[in-house]
N, C-alpha and C positions, 0 to 999 in steps of 0.2 A: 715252769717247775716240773720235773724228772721226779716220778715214783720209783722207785727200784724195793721190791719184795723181794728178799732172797732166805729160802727155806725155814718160814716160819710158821712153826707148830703151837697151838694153843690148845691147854685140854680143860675142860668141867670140873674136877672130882673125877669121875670114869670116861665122862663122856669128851670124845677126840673131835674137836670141833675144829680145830685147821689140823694138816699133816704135809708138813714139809713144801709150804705152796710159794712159788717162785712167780713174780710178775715183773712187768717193768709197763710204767704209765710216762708216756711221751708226753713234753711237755706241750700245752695246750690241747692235751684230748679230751675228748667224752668218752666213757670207759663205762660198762654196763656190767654189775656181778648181778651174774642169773642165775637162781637155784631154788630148787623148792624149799618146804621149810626145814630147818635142818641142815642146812649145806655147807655153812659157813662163811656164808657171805659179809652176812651185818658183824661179825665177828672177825671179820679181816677189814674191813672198814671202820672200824674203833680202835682197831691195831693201828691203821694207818694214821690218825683221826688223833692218839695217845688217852683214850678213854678208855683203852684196854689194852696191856703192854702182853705183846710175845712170850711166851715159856722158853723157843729156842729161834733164833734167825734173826736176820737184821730188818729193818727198814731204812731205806735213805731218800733222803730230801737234797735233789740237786748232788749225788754224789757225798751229801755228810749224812753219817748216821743219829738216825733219830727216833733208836728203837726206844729209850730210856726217856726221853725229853718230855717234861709236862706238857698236858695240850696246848698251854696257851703260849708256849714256845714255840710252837710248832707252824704257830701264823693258818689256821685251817678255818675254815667257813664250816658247819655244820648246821644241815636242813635237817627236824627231825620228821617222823611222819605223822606225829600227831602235834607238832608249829612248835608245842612247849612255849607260847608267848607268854608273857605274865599278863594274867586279867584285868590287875588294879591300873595297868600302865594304857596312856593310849597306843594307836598306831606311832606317832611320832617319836614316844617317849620307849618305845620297846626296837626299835632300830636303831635310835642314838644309845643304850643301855651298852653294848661296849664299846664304844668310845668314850662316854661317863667315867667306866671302869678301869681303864687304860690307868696304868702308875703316872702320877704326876709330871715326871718327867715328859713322858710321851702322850700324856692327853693333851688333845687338841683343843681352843680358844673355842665357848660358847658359839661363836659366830662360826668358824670351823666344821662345828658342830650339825648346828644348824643349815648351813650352806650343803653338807656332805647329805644329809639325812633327806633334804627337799630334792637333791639329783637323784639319789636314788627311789625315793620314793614316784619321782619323773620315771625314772628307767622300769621300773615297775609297773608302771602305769595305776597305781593310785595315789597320786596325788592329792587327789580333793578329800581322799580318806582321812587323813594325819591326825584329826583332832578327836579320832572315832577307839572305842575300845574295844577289842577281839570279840565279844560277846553280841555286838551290832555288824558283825561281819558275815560273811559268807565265807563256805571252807576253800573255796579258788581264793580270797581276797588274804585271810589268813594265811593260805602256802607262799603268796606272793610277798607278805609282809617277814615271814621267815627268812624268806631268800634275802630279801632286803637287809633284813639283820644279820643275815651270814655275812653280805658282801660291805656292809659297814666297816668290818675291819682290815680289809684291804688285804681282805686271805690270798696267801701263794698257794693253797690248794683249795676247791668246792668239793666237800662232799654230800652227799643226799641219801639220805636211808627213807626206800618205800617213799619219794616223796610225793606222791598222787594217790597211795594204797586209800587214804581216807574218803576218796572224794567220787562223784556220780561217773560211770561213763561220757557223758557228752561234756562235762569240765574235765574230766582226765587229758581227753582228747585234746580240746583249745591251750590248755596249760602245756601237753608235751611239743606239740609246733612252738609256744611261746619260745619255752624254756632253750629249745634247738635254735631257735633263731636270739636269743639273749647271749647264748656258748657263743656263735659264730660270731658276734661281735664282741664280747670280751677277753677270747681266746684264752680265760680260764683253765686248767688242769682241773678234771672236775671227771668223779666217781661217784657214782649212784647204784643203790644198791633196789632190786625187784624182782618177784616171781611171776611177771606178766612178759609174756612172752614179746606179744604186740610192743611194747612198750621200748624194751630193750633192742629190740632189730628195727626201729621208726628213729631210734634218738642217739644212739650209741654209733663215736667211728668204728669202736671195737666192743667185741661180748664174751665176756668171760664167764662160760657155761660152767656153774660146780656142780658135787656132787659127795657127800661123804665127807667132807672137809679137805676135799679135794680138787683140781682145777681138772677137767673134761675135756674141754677147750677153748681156747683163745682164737679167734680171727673176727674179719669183718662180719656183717650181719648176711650178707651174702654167703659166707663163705661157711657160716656154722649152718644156715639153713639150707644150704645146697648141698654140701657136703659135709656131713656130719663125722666127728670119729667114731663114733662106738651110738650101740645100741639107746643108750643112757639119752644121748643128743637128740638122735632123731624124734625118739617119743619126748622129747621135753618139748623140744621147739615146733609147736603144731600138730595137730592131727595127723594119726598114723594108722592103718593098717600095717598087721603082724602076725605076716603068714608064714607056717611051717612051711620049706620046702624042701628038694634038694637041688646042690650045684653040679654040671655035668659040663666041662667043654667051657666055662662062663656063663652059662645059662643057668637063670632058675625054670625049675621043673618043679610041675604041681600034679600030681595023681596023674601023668605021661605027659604032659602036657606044658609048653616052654608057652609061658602066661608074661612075660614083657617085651617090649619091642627092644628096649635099652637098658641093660644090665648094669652095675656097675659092682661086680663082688671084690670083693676083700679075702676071699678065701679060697682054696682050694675045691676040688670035686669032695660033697660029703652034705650031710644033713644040714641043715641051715636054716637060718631065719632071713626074709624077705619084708622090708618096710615101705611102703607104697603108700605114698600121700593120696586122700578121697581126689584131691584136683588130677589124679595121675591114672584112676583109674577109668576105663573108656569101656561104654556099652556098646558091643559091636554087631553086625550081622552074622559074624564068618564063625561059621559050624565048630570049624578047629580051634576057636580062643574056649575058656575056660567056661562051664556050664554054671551055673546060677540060679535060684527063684527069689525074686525079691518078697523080704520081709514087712517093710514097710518104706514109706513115701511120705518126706515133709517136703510142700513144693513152697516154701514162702520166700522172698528177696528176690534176688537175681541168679542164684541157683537151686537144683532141687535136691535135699539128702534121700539118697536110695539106700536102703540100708537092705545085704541080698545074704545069701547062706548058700556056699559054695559047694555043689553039686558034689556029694560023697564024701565030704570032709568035714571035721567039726571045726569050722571055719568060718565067724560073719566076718561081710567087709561092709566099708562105706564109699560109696561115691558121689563125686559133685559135677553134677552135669548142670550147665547153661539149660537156661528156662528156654531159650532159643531151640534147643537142639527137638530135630527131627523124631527121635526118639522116645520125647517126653509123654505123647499120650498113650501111648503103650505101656506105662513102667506102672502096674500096678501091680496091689498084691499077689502073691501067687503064680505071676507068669514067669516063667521061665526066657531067660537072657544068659546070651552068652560076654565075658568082659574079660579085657586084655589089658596091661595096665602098660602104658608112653615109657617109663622109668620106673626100676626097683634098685633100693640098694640092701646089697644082701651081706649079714653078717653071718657066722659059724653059730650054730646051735649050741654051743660051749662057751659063747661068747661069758664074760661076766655080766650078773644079772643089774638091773639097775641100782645105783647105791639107794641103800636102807636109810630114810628118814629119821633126824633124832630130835630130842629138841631141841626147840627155835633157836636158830646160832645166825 
């Protein structure tokens, strides 16, 4: 199944929670809306979903349009992120629930029933669950019973709003490899919506960065975290240093000083901003890289945060150095290092600032 979004805008009362956002979802993808809160994401995902219709633009489903179409027209699988299971029902009884529901014509023979609900609860991998109520579960076994119930009705689209936001890290984790390797075998058209970065670039073919009720950017998870468009991107997706500089020739220059080895600007010679990931910045020997005194030092994991204050400028940065590296017993407070940073991508100090937050959309 083909998502096709074509310039639809949704507003609050005042507040503009889609503007004119244009998508197209390739049949059999995983597709990731990432944005903070306020973006518009879960609000383009209920558009798609018919739980919440467009103000102006279309949606289409395989090329027919299905901006108008009640949801349960629409043949959609919907995870919520808090399961929404019914408590009185067990597990067996809350995944067969729409097939139950199905108009008489189209519901399927008790055994049918039965037969569909024990596969997937197999595909799931709780099986031995079934005769158990939400209340005797755990919130991974819960997420897993949702899904089960979205995929009962033989949806031509998955969609997932925050479907992990409820649950600990180390289940978050085992659930997003599940879920990835569940996609790849049912080759599903399936949309999830999340403000966790990690999440979205582990499980997603493609990421659709918003921002403002607006799209940012679209590409692979490579492709927005390598090369971000706008200022908006880079600090969303990961940690960033965001350093005033200026551009000269392609170089960024810091108080005289050309502080990267690999540039990549976007702009002309002129005042600018420089974004430099902590993995990108390098504590070096050589006189001529950028002067520094480090502020403080957390050395726990497998790297160390040096957290430094750049020599004549009101400027902290962070970097992440290998517990391995040569350098490490030296980095304590107060000493003075000089640092050059592998890659900066630099944007115009004019750039627009990051979109303003609204409510939760």
């Amino acid at each position: 199944m083909r998502i096709d979004v074509r310039n639809v805008s949704k507003r609050f009362q005042d507040f503009r929670a889609l503007e004119r956002v244009s998508l197209t979802v390739n049949d059999g993808e995983l597709v990731a809306l990432l944005g903070p809160s306020g973006s518009g994401k879960t609000t383009l995902l209920r558009c798609i979903s018919g739980l919440d219709f467009p103000d102006a633009g279309e949606i289409l489903f395989d090329g027919d349009d299905a901006s108008s179409s009640h949801v349960r027209d629409r043949k959609v699988g919907f995870v919520f992120q808090h399961y929404a299971l019914f408590r009185h029902m067990t597990v067996f009884e809350n995944v067969a629930f729409g097939l139950r529901v199905k108009k008489r014509a189209e519901r399927p023979t008790p055994d049918v029933i039965k037969e569909r609900v024990s596969t997937l609860l197999r595909l799931v991998q709780i099986e031995q669950l079934g005769g158990r109520y939400p209340s005797q579960l755990s919130g991974g076994q819960r997420q897993r019973v949702a899904l089960a119930r979205a995929l009962a009705i033989e949806p031509r689209v998955l969609l997932l709003d925050e479907p992990f936001g409820a649950l600990d890290a180390k289940v978050r984790k085992e659930l997003r490899r599940w879920l990835r390797r569940l996609h790849s075998d049912l080759k599903l058209t399936s949309v999830f919506v999340t403000h966790d970065q990690e999440e979205a670039l582990e499980l997603a073919d493609r990421v659709v960065v918003m921002g403002a009720g607006r799209i940012e950017q679209v590409g692979t998870p490579t492709e927005v975290y390598d090369r971000p468009a706008s200022p908006f991107v880079f600090e969303f997706l990961g940690n960033a240093n965001r350093i005033p500089c200026m551009v000269e020739n392609g170089h960024a220059i810091l108080d005289g000083i050309p502080f990267a080895r690999h540039t990549a600007p976007r702009i002309g010679d002129g005042p600018a901003i420089a974004f430099v990931r902590p993995h990108d910045l390098e504590i070096v020997s050589d006189v001529r890289a950028l002067p520094a005194t480090i502020r403080h030092v957390t050395a726990a994991g497998p790297v160390a945060k040096v957290e430094m204050a750049l020599d004549g400028l009101q400027a902290m940065v962070e970097a992440e150095i290998p517990r391995s590296s040569e350098h490490l017993p030296d980095l304590v407070v107060g000493a003075k290092v000089n640092v050059v940073a592998r890659e900066a991508r630099v944007f115009s100090a004019n750039a627009a600032p990051p979109p303003a937050a609204g409510p939760a959309a």
